[in-house]
N, C-alpha and C positions, 0 to 999 in steps of 0.2 A: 586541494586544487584540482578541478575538473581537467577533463581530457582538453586540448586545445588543438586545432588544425594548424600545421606547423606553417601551411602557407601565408595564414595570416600572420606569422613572423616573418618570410624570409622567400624572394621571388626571385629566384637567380637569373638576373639579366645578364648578357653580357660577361660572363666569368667574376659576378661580384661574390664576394665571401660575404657568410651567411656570419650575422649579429654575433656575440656571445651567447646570449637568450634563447636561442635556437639550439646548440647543444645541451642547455638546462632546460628546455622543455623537452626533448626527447627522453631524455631520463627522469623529465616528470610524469611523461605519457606511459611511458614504461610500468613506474611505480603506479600508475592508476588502472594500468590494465591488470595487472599481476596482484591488486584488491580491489574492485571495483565498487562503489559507495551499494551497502546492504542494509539492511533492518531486519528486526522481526518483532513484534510486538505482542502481548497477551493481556487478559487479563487473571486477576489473581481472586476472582468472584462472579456473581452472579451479577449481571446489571438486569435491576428490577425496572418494573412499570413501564413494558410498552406496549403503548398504547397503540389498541386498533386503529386501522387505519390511517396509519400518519408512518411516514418515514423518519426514521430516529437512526442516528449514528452510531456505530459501537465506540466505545470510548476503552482505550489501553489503558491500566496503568503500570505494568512492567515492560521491561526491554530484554529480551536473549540478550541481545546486543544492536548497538548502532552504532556502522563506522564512522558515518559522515554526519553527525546532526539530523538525521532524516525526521526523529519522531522527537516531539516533548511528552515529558508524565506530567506538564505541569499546566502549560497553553493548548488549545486544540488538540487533546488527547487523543482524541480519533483520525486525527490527521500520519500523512507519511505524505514528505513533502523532496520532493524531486531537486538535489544540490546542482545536480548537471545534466545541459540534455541530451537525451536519449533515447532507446526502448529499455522498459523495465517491465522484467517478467513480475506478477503482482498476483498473491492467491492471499485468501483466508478463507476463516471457516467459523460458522459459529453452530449451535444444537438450541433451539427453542423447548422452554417447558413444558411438560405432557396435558395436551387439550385436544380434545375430540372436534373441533369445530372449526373452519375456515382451510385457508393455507399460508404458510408462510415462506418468504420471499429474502434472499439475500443478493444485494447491488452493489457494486463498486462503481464509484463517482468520482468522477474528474473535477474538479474546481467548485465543487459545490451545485453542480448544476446535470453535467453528462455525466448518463449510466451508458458503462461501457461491457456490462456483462451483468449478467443476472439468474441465480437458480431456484427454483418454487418448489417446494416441498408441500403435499399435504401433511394435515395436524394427523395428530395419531393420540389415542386413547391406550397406549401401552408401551410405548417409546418416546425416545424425546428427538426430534425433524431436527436431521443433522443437515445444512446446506452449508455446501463450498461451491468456493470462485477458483481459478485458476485464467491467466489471460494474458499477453502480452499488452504494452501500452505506450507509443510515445509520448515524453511528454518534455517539456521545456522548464529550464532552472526556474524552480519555485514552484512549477505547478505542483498541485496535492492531491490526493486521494484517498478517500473515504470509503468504510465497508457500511452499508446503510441495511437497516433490515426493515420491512414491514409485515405485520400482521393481519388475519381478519377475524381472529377469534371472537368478537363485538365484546370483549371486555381486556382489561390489559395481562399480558401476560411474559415471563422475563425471559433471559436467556441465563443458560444452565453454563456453570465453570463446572466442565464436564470433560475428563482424557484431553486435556491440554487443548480445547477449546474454550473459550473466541480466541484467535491467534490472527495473523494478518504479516502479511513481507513482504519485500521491494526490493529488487535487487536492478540494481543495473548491467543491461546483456550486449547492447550497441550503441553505436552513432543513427 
């Protein structure tokens, strides 16, 4: 159960005593501040074939952990999806394969549509273009977010399960 504003319980008019529900959501609110809904997601391999120029999703398939339902390994893998809302502090990180040509680009996305932060890395011919996000984000119960990466190396090229990247997390920080 998400955080809940206790006034929409209980408006003390007049010396009215406040519902029963009102002292069991303080000590819901309590219990939600004291773990607040987290993820963190990785993968456990290399995801091949991305393709130049086109925006493509990193897709998870482990969990550190998720306390509230945030992420599936099995629907929308790439998603982290918002149970309560809030701001949610939200970073990952992915390393693209060694190619000498283009740049590449990593974007966190709101609902499928708004990029709300974004890091560009030139390709490198003797390293593998490590980009990280890091960003606060409000966002409203259900909304999702996505780590999207694009390329321009003009042919396709993957991202590396490299020192515990692609990773991705969502924590909730406020109201």
């Amino acid at each position: 159960m998400g955080y809940v504003d206790l006034s929409t319980l209980h408006t003390p008019i007049g010396g009215t005593r406040p519902p029963a529900a009102y002292g069991r959501q303080i000590e819901a609110n309590f219990d939600f501040l004291a773990a607040p809904p987290s993820v963190r997601v990785r993968r456990n391999a290399d995801q091949t074939g991305i393709v130049t120029a086109t925006d493509t999703v990193v897709l998870f398939t482990d969990e550190d952990h998720d306390t509230d339902t945030m992420h599936s390994t099995v629907t929308d893998t790439g998603r982290l999806t918002a149970p309560t809302a809030g701001k949610y502090r939200i970073s990952g990180a992915v390393a693209f394969d060694v190619n000498a040509t283009g740049s590449r680009i990593l974007k966190l996305r709101k609902n499928g549509t708004t990029v709300y932060d974004a890091d560009e890395k030139p390709a490198s011919a003797s390293f593998f273009p490590y980009t990280r996000i890091a960003t606060t984000v409000a966002l409203a119960a259900g909304d999702y977010v996505e780590l999207v990466v694009y390329q321009t190396s003009g042919g396709n090229t993957d991202l590396k399960f490299i020192n515990g990247v692609p990773h991705f997390e969502m924590e909730w920080v406020s109201l």
